[in-house]
N, C-alpha and C positions, 0 to 999 in steps of 0.2 A: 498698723495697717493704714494706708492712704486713702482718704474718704473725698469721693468725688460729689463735688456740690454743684446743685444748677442753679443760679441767681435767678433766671430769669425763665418764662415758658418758650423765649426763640431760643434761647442754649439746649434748654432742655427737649422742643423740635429738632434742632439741629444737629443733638447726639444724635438721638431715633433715625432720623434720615441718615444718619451717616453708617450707622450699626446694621441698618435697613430690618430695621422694625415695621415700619409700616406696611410694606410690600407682604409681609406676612401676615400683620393684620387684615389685609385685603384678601389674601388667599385664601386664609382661615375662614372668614367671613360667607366667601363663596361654598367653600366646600360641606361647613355646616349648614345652610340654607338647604345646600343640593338632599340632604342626608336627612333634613326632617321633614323635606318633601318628599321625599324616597317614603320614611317612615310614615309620615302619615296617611298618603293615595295606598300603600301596598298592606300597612300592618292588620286594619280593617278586617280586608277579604282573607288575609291567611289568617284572619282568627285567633291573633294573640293577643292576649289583654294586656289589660292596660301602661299596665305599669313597664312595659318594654319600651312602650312611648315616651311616658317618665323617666325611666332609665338613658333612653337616649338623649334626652333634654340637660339630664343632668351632667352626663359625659361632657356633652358641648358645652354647656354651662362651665365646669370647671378643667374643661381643655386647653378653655382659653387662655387665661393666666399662666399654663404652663409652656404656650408656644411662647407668648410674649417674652415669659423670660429665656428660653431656649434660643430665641432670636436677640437677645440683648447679651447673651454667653459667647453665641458664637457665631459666626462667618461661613455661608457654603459658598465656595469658592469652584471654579473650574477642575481644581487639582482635589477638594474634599471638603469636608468641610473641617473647622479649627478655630481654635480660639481666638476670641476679637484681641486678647494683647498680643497675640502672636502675630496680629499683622502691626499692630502700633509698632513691634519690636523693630520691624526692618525701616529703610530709610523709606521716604515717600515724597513726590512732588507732585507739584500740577502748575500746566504751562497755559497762563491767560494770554488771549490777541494782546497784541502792542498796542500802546495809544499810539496816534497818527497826532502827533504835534507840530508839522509842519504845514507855514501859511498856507499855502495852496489846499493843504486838505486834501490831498489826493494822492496819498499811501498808503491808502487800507487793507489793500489786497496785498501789497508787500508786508506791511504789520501781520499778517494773519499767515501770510504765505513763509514767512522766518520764523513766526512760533512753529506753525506744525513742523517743519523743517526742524525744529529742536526738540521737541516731541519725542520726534522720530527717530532722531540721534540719542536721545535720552532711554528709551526703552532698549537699546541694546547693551545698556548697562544691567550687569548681574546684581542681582541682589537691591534693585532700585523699582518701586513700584510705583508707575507711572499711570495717572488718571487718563481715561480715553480723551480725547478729542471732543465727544460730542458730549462731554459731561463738562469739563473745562474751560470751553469758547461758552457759554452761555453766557459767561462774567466779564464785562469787558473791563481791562487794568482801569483801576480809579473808579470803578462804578460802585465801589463798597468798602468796610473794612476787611483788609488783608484775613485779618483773622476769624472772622464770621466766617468769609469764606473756606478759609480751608479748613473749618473745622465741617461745613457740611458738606465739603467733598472727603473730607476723613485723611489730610494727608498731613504733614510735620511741616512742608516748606511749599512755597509757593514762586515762581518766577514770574517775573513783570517785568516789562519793560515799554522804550518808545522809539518813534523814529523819527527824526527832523531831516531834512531836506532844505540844501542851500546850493541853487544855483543846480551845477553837475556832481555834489557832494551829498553824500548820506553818514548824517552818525547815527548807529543805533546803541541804544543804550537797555544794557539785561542786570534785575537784578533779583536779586535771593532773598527773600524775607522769610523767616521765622516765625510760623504759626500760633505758636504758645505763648509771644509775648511781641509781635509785629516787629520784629529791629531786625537789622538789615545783617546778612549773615556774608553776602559776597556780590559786587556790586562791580560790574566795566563798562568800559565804554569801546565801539569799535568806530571809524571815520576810514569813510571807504569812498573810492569814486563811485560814481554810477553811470556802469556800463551794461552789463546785460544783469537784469533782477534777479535770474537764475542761478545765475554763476556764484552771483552775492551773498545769495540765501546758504547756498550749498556750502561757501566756503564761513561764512558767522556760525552756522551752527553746529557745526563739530567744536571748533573751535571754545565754542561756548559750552557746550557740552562736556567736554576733555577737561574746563576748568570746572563746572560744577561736580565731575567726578570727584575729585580733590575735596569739594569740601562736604558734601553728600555724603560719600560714602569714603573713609580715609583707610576703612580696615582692606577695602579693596587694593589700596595704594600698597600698604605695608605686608600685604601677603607674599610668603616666600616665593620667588618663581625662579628657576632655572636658567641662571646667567650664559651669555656665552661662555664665561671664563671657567665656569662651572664645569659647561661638556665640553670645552676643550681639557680641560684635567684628565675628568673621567676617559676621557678619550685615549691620551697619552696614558694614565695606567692601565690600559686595557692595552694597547700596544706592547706595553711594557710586559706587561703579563706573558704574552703571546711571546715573546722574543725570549725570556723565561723559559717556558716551558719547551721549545724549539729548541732551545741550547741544549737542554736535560737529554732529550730524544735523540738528537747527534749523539752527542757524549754516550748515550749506550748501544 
């Protein structure tokens, strides 16, 4: 059995955040406050002793330990809730702004405008679970280690990249590092003119996204799909069939 150890209290912060433990310690927090003030303004005058009050104290007393591990189990998600490996199982990114490396300094809104734009493209991938937006520009590239990071946003790989600017030329540069041990998993460069920023954006981030499919997620690549050469087969035996059985029908 695989024994997860925390070195330090920011790793072991940074599960919790990630597991979102806290958000339930918060909740918990409120709702048994609400409940022993309920109990104790109401119990009074309806005249039940004491030890109901005791009883309820005690519930909340040892409730708590059992959210906290309930919330370190599992994940309520949109679609239900589920086991926290079962989201480790699937593939995972989170797309940080670009640095703005060029002299002028005055690519930032392109840097930030070609992430989301990748984002964006990235979440249309099946089976790829993609960090929002407002959870992932907080960090800007190079503001930290790669992998603190994506262990408190809870994902496997992280993209970063930069942009430089020379003259009427843009290279932008994306790359893929690895959470669990910070090494660079898939890494391009694109050198583009600069003519309308839009167009630029639209067209680096498919593009970029089409290759990180490939290496994100591979089992998507190798899944069987239905060639043309496939239905044109099935096609022709079906034809063939029909010409079959049309021959028999004459003939009697």
């Amino acid at each position: 059995m695989k024994k997860i150890l925390f070195y330090s209290w920011s790793e072991l912060s940074a599960e919790l955040k990630r597991r979102r433990v806290f958000p339930v310690i918060a909740a918990y927090a409120v709702v048994a406050f609400i409940l022993l003030q309920i109990g104790e303004i109401t119990f009074g005058p309806l005249g039940l002793p004491n030890w109901v009050m005791v009883g309820l104290i005690a519930i909340v007393i040892l409730g708590f330990p059992v959210a906290v591990v309930l919330a370190w189990v599992f994940d309520i998600t949109p679609t239900g809730i589920r086991r926290d490996n079962e989201k480790l199982s699937q593939p995972s990114v989170a797309v940080l702004p670009f640095v703005d490396m060029s002299a002028e300094q005055d690519q930032g809104y392109f840097c930030e405008g070609v992430a989301e734009e990748i984002l964006n493209a990235l979440t249309k991938i099946r089976q790829l679970s993609v960090t929002a937006r407002s959870s992932s520009f907080q960090y800007k590239a190079g503001a930290g280690d790669v992998r603190e990071i994506g262990r408190e946003l809870g994902v496997k790989t992280i993209l970063e990249g930069s942009v430089r600017k020379s003259e009427n030329r843009l290279r932008v540069t994306a790359q893929l590092v690895k959470v669990s041990d910070g090494y660079h998993l898939w890494s391009k460069t694109f050198d583009e003119e600069l003519k309308d920023t839009f167009a630029l954006q639209d067209d680096i981030a498919p593009r970029i996204a089409e290759s990180l499919q490939e290496v994100i997620t591979p089992t998507e690549q190798s899944a069987p799909t239905t060639t043309p050469t496939a239905k044109a087969s099935a096609s022709a035996r079906w034809t063939s069939n029909m010409h079959a059985k049309c021959s028999v029908s004459h003939t009697n």
